[in-house]
Chimera marker file (.cmm) of the C-alpha trace (Angstrom):
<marker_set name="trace">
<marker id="1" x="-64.232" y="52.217" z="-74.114" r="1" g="1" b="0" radius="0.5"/>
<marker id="2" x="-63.973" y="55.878" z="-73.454" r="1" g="1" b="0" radius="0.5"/>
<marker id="3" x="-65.358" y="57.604" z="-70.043" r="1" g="1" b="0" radius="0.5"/>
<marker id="4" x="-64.658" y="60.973" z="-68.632" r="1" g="1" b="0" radius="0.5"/>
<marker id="5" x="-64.772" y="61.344" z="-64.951" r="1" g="1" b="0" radius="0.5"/>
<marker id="6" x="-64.063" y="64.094" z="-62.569" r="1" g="1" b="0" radius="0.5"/>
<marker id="7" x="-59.942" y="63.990" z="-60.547" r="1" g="1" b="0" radius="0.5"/>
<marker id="8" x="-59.055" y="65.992" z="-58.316" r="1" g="1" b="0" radius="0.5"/>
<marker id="9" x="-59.412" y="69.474" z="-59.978" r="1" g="1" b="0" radius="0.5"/>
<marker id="10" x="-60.903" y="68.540" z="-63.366" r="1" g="1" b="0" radius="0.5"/>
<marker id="11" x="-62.398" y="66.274" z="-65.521" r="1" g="1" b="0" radius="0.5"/>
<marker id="12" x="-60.321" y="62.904" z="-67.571" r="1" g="1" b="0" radius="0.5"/>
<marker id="13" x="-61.473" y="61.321" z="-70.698" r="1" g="1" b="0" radius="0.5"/>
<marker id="14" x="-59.941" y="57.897" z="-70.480" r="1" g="1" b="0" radius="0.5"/>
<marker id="15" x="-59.909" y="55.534" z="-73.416" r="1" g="1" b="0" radius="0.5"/>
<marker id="16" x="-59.044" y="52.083" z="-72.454" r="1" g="1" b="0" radius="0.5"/>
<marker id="17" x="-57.571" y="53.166" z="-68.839" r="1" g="1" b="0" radius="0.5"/>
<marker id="18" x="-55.103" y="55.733" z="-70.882" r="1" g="1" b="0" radius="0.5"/>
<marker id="19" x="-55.914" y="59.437" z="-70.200" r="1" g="1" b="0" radius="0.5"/>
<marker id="20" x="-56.422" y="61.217" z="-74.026" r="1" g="1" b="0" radius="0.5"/>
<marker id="21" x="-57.914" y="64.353" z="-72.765" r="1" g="1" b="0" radius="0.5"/>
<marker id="22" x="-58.290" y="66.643" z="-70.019" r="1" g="1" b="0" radius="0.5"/>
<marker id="23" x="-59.092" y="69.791" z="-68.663" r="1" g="1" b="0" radius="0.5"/>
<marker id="24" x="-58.314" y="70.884" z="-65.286" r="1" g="1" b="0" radius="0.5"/>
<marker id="25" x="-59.071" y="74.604" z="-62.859" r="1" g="1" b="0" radius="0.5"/>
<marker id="26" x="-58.171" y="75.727" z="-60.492" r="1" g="1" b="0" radius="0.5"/>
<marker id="27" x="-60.332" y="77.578" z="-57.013" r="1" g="1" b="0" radius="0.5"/>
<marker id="28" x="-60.588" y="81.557" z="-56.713" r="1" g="1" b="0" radius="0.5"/>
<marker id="29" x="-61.849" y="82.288" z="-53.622" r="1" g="1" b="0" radius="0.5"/>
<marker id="30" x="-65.317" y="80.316" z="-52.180" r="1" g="1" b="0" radius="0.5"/>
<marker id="31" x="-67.270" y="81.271" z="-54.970" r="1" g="1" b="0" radius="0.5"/>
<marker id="32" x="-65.211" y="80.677" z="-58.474" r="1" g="1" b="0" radius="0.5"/>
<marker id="33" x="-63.216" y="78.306" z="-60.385" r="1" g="1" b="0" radius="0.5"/>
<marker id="34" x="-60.025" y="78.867" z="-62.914" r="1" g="1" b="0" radius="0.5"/>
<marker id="35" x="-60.068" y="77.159" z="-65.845" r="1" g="1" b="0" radius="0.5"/>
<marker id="36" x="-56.262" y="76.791" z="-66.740" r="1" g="1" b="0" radius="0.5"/>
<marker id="37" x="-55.743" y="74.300" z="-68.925" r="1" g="1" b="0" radius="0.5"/>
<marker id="38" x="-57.173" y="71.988" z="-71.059" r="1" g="1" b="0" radius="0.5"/>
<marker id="39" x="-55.245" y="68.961" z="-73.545" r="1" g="1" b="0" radius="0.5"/>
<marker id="40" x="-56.632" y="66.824" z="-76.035" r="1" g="1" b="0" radius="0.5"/>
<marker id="41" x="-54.300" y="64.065" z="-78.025" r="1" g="1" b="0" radius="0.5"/>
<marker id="42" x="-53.339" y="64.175" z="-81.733" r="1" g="1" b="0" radius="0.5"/>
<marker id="43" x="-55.320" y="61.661" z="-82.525" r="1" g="1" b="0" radius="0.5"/>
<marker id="44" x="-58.828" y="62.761" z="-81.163" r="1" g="1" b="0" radius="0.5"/>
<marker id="45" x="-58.462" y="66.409" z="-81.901" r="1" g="1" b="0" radius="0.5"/>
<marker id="46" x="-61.780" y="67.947" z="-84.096" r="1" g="1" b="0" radius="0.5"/>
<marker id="47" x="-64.178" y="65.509" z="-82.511" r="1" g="1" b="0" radius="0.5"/>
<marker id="48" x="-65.686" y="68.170" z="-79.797" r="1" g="1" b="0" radius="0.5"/>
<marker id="49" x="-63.770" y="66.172" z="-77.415" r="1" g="1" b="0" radius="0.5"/>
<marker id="50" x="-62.766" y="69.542" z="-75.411" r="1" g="1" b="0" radius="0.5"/>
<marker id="51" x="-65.744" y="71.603" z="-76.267" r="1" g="1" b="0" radius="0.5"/>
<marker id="52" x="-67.186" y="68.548" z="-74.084" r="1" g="1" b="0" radius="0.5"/>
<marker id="53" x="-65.164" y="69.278" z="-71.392" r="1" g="1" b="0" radius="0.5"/>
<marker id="54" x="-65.720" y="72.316" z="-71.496" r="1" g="1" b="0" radius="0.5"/>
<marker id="55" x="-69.684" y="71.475" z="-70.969" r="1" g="1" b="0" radius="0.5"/>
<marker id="56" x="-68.809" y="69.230" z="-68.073" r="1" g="1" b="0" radius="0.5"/>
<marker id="57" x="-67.086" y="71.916" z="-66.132" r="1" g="1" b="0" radius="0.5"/>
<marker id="58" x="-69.813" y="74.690" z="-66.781" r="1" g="1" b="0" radius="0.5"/>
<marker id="59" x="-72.398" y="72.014" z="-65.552" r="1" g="1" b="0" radius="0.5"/>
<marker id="60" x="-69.908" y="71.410" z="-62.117" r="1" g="1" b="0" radius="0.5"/>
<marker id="61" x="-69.577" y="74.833" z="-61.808" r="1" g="1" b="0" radius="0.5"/>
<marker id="62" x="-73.365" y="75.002" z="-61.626" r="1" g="1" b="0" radius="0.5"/>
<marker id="63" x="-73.992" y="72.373" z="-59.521" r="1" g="1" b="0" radius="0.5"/>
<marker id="64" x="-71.475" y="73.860" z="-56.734" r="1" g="1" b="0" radius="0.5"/>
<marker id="65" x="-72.941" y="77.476" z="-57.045" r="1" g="1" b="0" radius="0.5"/>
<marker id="66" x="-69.647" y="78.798" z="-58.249" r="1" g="1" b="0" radius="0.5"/>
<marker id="67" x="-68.380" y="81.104" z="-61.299" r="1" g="1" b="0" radius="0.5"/>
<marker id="68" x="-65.938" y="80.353" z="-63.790" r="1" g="1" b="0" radius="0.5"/>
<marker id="69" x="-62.684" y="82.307" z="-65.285" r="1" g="1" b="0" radius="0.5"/>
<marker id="70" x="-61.946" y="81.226" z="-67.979" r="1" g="1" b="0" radius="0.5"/>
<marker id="71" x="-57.853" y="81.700" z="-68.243" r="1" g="1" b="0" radius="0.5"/>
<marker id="72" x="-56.694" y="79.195" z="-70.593" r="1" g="1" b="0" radius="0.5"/>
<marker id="73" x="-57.207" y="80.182" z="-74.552" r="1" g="1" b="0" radius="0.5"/>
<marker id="74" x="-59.610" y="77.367" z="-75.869" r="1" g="1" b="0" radius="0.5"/>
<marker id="75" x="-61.816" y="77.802" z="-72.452" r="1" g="1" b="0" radius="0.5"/>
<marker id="76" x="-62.012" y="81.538" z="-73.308" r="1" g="1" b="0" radius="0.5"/>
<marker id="77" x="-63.133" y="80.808" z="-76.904" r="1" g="1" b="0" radius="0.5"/>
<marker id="78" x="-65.333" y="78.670" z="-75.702" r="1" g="1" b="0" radius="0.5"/>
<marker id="79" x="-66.962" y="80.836" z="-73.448" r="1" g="1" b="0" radius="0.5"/>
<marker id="80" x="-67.049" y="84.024" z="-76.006" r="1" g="1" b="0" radius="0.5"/>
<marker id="81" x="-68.850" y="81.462" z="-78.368" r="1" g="1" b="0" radius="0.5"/>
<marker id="82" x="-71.894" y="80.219" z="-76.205" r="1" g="1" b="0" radius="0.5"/>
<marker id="83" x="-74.274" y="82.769" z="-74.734" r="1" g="1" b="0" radius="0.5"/>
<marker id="84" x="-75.432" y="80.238" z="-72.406" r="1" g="1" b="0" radius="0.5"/>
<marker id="85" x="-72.262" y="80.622" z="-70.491" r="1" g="1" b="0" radius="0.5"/>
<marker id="86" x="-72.749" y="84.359" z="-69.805" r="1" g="1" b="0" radius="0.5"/>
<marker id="87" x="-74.490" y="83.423" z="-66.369" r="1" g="1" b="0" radius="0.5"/>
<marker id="88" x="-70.917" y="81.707" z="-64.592" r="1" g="1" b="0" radius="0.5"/>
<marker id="89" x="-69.083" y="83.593" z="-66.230" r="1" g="1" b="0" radius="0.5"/>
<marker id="90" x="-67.057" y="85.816" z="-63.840" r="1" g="1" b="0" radius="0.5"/>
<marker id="91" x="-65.953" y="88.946" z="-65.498" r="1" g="1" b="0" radius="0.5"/>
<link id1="1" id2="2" r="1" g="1" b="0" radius="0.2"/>
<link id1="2" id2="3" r="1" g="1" b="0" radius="0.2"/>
<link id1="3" id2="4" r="1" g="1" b="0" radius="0.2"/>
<link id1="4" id2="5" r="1" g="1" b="0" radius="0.2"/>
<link id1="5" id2="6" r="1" g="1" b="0" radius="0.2"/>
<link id1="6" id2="7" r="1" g="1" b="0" radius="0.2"/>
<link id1="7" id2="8" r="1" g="1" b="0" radius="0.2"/>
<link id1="8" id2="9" r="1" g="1" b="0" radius="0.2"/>
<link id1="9" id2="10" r="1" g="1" b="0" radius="0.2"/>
<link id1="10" id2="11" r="1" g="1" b="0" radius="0.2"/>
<link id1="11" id2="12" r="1" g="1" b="0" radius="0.2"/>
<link id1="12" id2="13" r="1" g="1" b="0" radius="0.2"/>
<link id1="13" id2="14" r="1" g="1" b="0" radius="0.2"/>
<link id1="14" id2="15" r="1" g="1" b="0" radius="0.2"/>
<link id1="15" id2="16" r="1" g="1" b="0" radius="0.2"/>
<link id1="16" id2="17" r="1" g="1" b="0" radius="0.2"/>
<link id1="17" id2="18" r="1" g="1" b="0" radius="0.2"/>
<link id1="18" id2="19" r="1" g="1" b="0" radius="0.2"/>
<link id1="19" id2="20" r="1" g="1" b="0" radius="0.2"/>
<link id1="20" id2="21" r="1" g="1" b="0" radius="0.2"/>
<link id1="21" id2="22" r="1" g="1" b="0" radius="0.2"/>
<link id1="22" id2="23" r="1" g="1" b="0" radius="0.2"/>
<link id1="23" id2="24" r="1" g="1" b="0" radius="0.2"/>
<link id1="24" id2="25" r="1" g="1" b="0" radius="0.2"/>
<link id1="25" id2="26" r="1" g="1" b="0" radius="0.2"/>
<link id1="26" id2="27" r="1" g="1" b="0" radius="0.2"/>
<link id1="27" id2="28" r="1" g="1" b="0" radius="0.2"/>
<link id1="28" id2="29" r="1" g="1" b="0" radius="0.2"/>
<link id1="29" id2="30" r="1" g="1" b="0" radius="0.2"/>
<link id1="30" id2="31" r="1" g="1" b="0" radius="0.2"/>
<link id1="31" id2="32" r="1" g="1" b="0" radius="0.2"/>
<link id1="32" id2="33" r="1" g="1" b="0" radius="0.2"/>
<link id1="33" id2="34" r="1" g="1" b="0" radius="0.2"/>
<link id1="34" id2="35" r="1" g="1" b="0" radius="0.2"/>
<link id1="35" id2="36" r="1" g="1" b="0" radius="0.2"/>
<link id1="36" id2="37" r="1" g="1" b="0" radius="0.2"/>
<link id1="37" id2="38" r="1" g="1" b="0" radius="0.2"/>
<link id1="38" id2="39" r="1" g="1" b="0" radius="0.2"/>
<link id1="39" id2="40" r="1" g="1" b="0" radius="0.2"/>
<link id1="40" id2="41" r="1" g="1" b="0" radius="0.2"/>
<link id1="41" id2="42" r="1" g="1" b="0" radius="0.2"/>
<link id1="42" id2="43" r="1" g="1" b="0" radius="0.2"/>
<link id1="43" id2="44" r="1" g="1" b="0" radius="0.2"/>
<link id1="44" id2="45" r="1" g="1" b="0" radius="0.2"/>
<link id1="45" id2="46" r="1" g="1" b="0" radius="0.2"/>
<link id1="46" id2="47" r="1" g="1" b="0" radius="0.2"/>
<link id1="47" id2="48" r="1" g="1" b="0" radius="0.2"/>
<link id1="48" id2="49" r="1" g="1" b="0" radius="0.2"/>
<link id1="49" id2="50" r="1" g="1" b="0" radius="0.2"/>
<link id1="50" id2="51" r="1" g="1" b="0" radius="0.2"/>
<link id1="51" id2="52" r="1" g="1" b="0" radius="0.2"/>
<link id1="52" id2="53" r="1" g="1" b="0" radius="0.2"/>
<link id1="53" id2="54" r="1" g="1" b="0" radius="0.2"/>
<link id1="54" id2="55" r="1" g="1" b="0" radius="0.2"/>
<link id1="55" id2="56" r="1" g="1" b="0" radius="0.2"/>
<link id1="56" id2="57" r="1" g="1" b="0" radius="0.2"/>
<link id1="57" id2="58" r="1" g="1" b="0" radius="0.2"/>
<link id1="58" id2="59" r="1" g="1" b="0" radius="0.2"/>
<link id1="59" id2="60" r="1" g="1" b="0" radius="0.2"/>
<link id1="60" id2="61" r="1" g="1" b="0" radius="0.2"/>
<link id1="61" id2="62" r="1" g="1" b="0" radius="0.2"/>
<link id1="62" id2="63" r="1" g="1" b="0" radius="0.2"/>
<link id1="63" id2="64" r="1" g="1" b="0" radius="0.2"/>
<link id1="64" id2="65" r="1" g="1" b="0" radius="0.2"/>
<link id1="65" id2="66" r="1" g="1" b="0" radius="0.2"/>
<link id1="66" id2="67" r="1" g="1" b="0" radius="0.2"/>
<link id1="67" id2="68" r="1" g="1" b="0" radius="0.2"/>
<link id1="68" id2="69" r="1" g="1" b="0" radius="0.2"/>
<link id1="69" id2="70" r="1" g="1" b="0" radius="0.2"/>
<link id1="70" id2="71" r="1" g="1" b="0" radius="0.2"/>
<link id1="71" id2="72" r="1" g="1" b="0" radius="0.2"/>
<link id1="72" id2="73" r="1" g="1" b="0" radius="0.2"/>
<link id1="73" id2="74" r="1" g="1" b="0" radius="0.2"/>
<link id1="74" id2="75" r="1" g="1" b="0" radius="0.2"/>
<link id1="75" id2="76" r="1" g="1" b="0" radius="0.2"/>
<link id1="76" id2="77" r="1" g="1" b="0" radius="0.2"/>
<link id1="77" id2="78" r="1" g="1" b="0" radius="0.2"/>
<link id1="78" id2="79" r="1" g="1" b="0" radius="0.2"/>
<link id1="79" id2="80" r="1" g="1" b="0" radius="0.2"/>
<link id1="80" id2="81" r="1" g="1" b="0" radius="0.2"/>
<link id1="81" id2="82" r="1" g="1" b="0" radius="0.2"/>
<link id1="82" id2="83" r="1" g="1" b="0" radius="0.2"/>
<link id1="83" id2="84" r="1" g="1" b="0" radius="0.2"/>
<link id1="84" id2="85" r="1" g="1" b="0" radius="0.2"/>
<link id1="85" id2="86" r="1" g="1" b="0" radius="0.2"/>
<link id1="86" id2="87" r="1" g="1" b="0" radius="0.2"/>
<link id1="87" id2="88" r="1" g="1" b="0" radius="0.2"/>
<link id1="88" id2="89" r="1" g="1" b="0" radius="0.2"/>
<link id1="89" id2="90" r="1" g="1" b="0" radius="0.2"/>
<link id1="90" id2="91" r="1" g="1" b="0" radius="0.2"/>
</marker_set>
């Protein structure tokens, strides 16, 4: 069974207790969030799997009233490639 649930600074996609992806930030100030790293495994890479966690941390980031940077490569492709981010995004 997979789940992904929010640890400490980020968000775990567990598959059978075993931690196969992740993406973690970091805080800026009150009012924004770091994005500084995020991992998928071999074996689950090309199945949206961090796009996903992407999602989940635009949707925290929402929820909290805070902006994201997004410093780590694949969050920063991410973020060129969906308009919908342009209102967290902290330029």
């Amino acid at each position: 069974m997979r789940e992904t649930i929010m640890e400490g600074n980020g968000f775990v996609v567990r598959e059978d207790g075993e931690a196969v992806a992740e993406i973690t930030f970091v805080p800026s100030g009150e009012d924004a969030l770091v994005i500084d790293h995020t991992y998928v495994s071999e074996a689950l890479r090309g199945q949206k799997i961090a796009e996903d966690l992407v999602k989940r941390v635009v949707e925290y980031a929402r929820e909290t009233n805070k902006q994201i940077i997004p410093a780590c490569s694949y969050a920063l492709a991410q973020f060129r490639r969906h308009k919908e981010y342009q209102d967290i995004w902290k330029q």
